[in-house]
N, C-alpha and C positions, 0 to 999 in steps of 0.2 A: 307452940304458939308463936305467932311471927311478933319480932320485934319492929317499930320504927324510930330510928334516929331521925334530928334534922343536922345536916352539913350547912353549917354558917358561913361556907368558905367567901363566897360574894354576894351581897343581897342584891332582891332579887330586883329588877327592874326595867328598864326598859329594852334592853338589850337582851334579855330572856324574852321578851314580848316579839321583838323582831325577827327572833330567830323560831321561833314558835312558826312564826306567821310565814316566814317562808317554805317553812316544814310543808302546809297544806299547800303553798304557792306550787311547790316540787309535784306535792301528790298530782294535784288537779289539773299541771298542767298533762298525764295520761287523763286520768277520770274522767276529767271531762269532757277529752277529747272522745273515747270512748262513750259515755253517757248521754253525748249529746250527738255524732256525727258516726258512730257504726254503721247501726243501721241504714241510715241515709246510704253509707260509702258502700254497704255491699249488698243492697236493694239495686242501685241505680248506677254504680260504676261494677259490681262484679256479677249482678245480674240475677241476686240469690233471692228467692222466695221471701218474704218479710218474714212469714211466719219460719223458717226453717233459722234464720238469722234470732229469731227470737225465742226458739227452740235450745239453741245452742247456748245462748245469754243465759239462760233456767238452768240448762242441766250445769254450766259451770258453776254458779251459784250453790248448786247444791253438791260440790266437791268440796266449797269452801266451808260447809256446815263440819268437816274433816278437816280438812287445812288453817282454819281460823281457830278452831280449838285446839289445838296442837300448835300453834304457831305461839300462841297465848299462853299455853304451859311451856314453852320451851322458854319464852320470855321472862316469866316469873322467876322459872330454876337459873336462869341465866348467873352466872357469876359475877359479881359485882367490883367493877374496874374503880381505876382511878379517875373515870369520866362518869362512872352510872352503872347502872344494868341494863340499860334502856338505851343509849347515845349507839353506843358499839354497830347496831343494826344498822340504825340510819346510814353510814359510811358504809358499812359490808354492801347492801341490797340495792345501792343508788344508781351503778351500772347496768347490774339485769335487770332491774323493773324498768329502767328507759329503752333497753334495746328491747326486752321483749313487746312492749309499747310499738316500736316501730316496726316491727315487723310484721305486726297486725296489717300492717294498709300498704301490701303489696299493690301496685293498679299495673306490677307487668303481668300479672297470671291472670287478668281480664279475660284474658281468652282463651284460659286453659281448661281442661275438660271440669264440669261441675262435680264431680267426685274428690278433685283434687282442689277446688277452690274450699269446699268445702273442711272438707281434711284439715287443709292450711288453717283456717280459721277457727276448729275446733281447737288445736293443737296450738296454736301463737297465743291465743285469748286464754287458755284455760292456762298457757308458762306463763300470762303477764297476771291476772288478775289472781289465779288459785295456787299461784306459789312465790312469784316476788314482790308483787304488790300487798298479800295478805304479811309475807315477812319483813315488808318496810312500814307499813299501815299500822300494823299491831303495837307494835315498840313505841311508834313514833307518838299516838294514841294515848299509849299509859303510861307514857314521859308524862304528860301534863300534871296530875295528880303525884310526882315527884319532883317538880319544878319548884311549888310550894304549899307548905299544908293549907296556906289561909284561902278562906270561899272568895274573898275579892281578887287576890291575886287571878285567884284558878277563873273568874269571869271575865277578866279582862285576857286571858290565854284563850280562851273560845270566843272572847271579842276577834281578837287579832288571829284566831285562823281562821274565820269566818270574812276576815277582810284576805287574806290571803287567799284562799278559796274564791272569792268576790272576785280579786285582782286577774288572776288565770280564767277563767269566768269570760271575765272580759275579753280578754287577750283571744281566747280560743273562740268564744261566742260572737264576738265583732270584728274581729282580723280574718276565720276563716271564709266568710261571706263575702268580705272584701275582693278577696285574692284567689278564692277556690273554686267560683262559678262561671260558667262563661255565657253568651247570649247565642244560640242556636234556633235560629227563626225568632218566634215570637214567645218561644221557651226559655227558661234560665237552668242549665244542667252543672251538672258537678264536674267538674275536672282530673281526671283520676290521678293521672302522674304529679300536677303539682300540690293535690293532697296528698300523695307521699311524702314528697317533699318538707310540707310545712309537717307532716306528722316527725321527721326528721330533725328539723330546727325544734320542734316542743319536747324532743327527750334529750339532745342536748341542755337547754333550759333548766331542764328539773334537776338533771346532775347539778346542776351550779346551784340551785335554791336547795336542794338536799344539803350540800357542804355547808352553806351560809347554815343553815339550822343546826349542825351538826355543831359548827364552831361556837355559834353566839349563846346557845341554850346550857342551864348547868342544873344537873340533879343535885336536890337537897334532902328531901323524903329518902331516904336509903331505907331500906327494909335486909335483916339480919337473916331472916329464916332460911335455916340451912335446904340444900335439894331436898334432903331426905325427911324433912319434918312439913314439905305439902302431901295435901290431902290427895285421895284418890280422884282420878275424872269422873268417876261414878259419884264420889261423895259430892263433888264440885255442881255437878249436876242436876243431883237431890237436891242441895241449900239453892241454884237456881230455879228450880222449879218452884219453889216456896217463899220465893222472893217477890212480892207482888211489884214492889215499885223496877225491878228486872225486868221481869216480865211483862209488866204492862209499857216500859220505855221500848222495850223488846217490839211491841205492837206497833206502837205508836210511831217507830222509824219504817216499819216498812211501811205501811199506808201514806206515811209523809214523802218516803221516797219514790212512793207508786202516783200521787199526784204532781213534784216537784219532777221528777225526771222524765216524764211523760209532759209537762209542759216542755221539757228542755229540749228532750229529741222530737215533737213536732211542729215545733217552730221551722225546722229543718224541711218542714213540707208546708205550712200555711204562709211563711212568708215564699220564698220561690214559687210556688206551686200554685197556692191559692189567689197571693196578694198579685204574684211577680214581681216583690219588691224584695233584694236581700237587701239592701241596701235599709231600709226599715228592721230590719232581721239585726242589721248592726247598731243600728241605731238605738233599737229596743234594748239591747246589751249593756250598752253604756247608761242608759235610761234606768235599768237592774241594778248597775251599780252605784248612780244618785240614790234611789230607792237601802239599796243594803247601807250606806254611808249615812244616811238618817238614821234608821234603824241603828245604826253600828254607835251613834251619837243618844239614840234614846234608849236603849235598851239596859245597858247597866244603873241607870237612877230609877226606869223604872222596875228591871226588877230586883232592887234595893226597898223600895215602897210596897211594892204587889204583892212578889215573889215571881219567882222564874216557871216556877207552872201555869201560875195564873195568867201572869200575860202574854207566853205561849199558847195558851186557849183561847184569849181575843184574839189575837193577830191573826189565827188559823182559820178562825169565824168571817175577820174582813175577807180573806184570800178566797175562802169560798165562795162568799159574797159576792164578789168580783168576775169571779169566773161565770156565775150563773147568770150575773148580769150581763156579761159578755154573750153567751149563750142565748140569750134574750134577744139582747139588738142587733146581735150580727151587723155591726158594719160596716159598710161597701168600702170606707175610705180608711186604708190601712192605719194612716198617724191616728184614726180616732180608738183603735184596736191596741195602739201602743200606748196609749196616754194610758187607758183605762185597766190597760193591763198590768201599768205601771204602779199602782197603786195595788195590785194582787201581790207586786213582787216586796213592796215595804210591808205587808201585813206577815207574808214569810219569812221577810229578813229579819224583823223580832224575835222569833223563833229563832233562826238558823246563828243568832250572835249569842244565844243562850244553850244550844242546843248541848252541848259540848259541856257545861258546867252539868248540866242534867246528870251526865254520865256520874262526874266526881262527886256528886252527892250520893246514886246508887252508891260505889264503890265505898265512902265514908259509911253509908247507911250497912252494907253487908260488913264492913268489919266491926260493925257493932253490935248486928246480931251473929255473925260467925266466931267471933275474936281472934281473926287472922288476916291480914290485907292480901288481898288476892287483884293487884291491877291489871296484871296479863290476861287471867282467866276472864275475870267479869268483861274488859274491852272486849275481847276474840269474840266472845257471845253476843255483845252490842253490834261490832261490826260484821258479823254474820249477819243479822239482822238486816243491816242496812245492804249489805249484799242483798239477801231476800226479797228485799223492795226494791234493786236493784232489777233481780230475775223479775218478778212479777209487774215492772214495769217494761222490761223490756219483751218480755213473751206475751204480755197484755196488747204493746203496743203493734209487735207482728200482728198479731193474732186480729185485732181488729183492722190492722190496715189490709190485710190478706182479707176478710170479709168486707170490705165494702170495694174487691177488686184491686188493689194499688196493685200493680208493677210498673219497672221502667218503659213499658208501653202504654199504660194507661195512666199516668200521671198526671196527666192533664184534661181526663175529664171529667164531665162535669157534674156527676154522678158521684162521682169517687171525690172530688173537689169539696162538694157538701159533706160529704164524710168525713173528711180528713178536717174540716171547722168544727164539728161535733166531738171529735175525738178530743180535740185541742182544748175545748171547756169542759166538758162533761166531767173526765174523767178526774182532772183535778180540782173543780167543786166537791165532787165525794170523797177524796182523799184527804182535804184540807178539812172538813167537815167533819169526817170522822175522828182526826187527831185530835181535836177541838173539845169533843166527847172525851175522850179517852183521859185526855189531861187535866180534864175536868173533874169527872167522875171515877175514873179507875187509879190516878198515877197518886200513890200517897203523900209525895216525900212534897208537897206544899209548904210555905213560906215558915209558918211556924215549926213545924216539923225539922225542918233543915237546920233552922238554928238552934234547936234542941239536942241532934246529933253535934252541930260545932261544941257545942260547950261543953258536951260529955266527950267528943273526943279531944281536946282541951285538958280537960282532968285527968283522961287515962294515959294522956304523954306525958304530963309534967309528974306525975309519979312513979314514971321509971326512973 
């Protein structure tokens, strides 16, 4: 049976929040370069089939379903330093998660033969996302539930990477629109070489916000359990499968990320494409990030009052709301499409500042019914997940940009134009929709329930 100590070495405070929050700054500044500007970059500067591009996004995805559980158990057994068990990684993995990042967005082999573009991209994407992004991702994840036992602390740690993640967000969502498109006739196209470039400058960045998190953050949850007294991946697997508030968060990220990332990568096509405005495309970024910075200001009182499921299931209802409405009036003047979108992105950001604590409750919640703290295992199987929603966002999004037509020849009409404004609402009304349901009716661990696990795991530390 695993033991937990807590290390009083420095309480905890702002300074672990800081360094938290740059944790995600590092992550996102790949993720979401990726999540939001792939496909764009090798649709339209490397010439590749949407759907083959989002073929490839799927089957990596599902290497990670292997690489994320095994990155998770290797984390758990990991041995525990004088910094953590968890810290060590962040420093090891900081370098090749940024270069394999950049090597993704070659635009010199633009005009190499398509065997070999594609090759490239199998290979660069599956070393950045399915072996050092999952072995900095992982660690970095199930720090937080070792940072501090208490439920407010651990809210305000998914407050501040959700502002971190917000911060790169911006940075990458509103600076590349800026600087990466150029005007070609009465088109607006992607610029291949100096999105290398900035793909260049953004993994520099993350080394530096990796270290900042490396240094400022300090494990206190120490966990004693020797290598040899974890349980089997099998047995690990059985108590997930039987875990409902697992398994239904488990649902509930990939549908959340099958609507959230599918607004994010085609924005990449309705603003350019549809609006012709990037410039609106950056605008609306920054606009996301007033949006997250409310939410980032209401979300911990309110779920102090609600609970954190509960007001995850309103916010996911307005987001829906919003889209459908959007769907509805379609219109013609792009700032009226950003105002109204901007209020989709405050009913998500409730969510997304809460999102994070969700996890630390599963994790509390399974060592109560397992009597063993398992944070490497349980994370690997969340963030698989969110991989999943991942793939299924980005094979969704080929897959219907390929049927309504899109290539870099047809991008501009007008045929495909309407399609690509349907893609843009539809599909994240049903995705905010259904998480809404899910969090409502399926996810257990609700307001009372959570605090019922605090005070029993409360009991069962202070009498060790």
């Amino acid at each position: 049976m695993s033991i937990s100590r807590i290390n009083e070495s420095r309480p905890f405070g702002l300074r672990d929040k800081l360094g938290y929050l740059f944790g995600d700054f590092g992550n996102d500044f790949t993720f979401i370069l990726s999540s939001s500007f792939l496909l764009k970059f090798y649709t339209d500067v490397m010439g590749i089939a949407p759907w083959i591009v989002g073929l490839v996004i799927t089957f990596a995805r599902f290497v990670d379903g292997f690489t994320d559980v095994t990155m998770g158990r290797i984390a758990d057994r990991s041995r525990v330093t004088e910094v953590g068990k968890f810290k060590p990684w962040i420093r090891r993995m900081a370098a090749p998660v940024a270069i394999a990042s950049f090597l993704i967005y070659q635009s010199a082999f633009a005009g190499a033969a398509m065997w070999f573009k594609i090759t490239w991209l199998v290979v660069t994407y599956i070393l950045w996302g399915s072996i050092f992004y999952t072995s900095i991702n992982i660690p970095y994840g199930s720090m937080a539930s070792s940072i501090s036992p208490e439920p407010g602390d651990r809210q305000s740690l998914s407050t501040f990477r959700t502002m971190g993640s917000t911060l790169a967000g911006v940075i990458v969502g509103a600076g590349i629109p800026l600087f990466a498109y150029d005007k070609v006739g009465e088109n607006t196209v992607l610029n291949g070489p100096r999105f290398t470039l900035i793909a260049g400058i953004f993994s520099i960045l993350s080394i530096i916000c990796y270290l900042l998190c490396y240094t400022l953050t300090t494990e206190r949850v120490v966990s004693d359990t020797a290598p040899r007294e974890q349980p089997s991946v099998g047995r690990m697997l059985g108590d997930a499968i039987k875990n409902r508030a697992l398994i239904s968060i488990i649902v509930g990220s990939i549908v959340m990320l099958l609507a959230q990332l599918t607004m994010q990568s085609m924005s990449n096509y309705i603003y350019p494409n549809y609006y012709g405005n990037v410039r609106a495309q950056s605008v609306s970024t920054l606009a996301m990030m007033g949006g997250m910075m409310i939410a980032a200001a209401v979300a911990k009182p309110l779920a102090k009052r609600f609970g954190k499921a509960e007001i995850s299931a309103a916010s996911n209802l307005l987001a829906a709301a919003v889209c459908i409405l959007l769907f509805a009036i379609r219109p013609e003047n792009v700032w009226i499409y950003v105002l109204v979108n901007l209020v989709s992105w405050l009913g998500l950001g409730i969510f997304a500042m809460v999102s994070w604590a969700l996890i630390t409750d599963v994790i509390d919640d399974a060592e109560l019914r397992n009597g063993r703290r398992e944070d490497g295992s349980i994370y690997a199987l969340y963030s698989f997940a969110r991989k999943l929603g991942q793939a299924a966002s980005a094979g969704l999004t080929g897959a219907l940009l390929s049927a309504i037509g899109y290539s870099d020849k047809t991008a501009f009409d007008e045929g495909v134009l309407r399609g690509v404004y349907d893609i843009s609402t539809l599909v994240p009304a049903l995705g905010f929709g259904a998480l809404a349901l899910i969090l409502w009716f399926w996810y257990p661990l609700h307001k009372r329930k959570v605090e019922e696990n605090v005070r029993l795991l409360e009991l069962k530390h202070k009498s060790r």
